[in-house]
Wavefront OBJ file of the C-alpha trace (Angstrom):
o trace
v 76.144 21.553 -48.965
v 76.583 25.497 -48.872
v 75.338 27.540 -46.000
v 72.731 28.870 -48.423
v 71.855 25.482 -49.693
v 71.658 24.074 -45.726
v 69.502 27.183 -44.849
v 67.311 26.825 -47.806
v 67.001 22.720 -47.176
v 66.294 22.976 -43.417
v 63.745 25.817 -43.935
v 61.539 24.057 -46.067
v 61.940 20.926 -43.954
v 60.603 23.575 -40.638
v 58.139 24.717 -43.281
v 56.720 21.531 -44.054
v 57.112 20.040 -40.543
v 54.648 22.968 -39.452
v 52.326 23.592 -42.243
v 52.503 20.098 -44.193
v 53.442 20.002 -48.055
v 50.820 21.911 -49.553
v 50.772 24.799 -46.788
v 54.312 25.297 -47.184
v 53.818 25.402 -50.599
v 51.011 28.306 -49.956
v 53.707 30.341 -47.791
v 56.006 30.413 -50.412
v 53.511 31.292 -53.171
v 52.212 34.108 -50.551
v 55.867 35.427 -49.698
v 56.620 35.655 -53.769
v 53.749 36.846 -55.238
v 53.452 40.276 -52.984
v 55.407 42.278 -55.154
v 57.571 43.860 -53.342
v 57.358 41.875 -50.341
v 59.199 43.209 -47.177
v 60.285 40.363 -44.641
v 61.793 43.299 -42.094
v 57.753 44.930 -41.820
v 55.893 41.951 -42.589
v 58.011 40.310 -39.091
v 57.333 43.630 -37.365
v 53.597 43.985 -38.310
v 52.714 40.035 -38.002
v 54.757 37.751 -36.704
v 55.259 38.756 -33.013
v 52.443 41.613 -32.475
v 50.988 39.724 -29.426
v 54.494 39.752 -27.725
v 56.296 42.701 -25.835
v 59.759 43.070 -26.473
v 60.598 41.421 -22.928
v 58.344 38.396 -23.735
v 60.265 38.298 -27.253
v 64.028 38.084 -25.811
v 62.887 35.993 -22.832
v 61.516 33.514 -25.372
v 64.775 33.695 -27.858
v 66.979 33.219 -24.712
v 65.157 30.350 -23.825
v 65.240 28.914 -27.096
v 68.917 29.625 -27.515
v 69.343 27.955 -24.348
v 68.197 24.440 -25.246
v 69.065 25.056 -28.985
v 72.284 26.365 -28.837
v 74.786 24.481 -26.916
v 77.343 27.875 -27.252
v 74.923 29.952 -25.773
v 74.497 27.359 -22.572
v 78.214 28.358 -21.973
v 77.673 31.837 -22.787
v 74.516 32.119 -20.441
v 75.763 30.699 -17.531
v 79.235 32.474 -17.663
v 76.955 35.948 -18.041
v 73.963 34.913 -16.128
v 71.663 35.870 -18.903
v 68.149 35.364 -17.265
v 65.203 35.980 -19.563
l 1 2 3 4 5 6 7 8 9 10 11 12 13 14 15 16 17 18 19 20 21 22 23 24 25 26 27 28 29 30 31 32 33 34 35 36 37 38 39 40 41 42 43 44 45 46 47 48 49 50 51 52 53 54 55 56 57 58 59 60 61 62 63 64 65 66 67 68 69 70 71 72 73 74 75 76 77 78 79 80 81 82
């Protein structure tokens, strides 16, 4: 499988883990049929506008932290506290 075909596969699995089939299905009708749809300021105006930017990397470092064995090495090496 290629990168792109892994990311694609394992993002609708996430999608439909969280949503179910036919919600997934909804998300990706929503995301294609804004014309022209912009992930960068739909993320910035939606997805985290209830989180600071301190509650945002504290959360990502946590999450790298149990999700990335690399970044266990890295954190603890550099301390990284979120």
């Amino acid at each position: 499988m290629t990168n792109r075909s892994l990311i694609m596969s394992e993002g609708m699995k996430a999608l439909r883990n969280q949503l179910g089939t036919v919600g997934a299905e909804i998300f990706i009708f929503t995301v294609k049929s804004e014309e022209p749809f912009n992930y960068t300021e739909w993320r910035r105006d939606n997805l985290f506008e209830d989180m600071t930017a301190d509650e945002l990397l504290g959360a990502a470092v946590e999450y790298a932290k149990v999700n990335r064995p690399v970044f266990k090495k890295l954190a603890a090496a550099k301390s990284i506290t979120p």
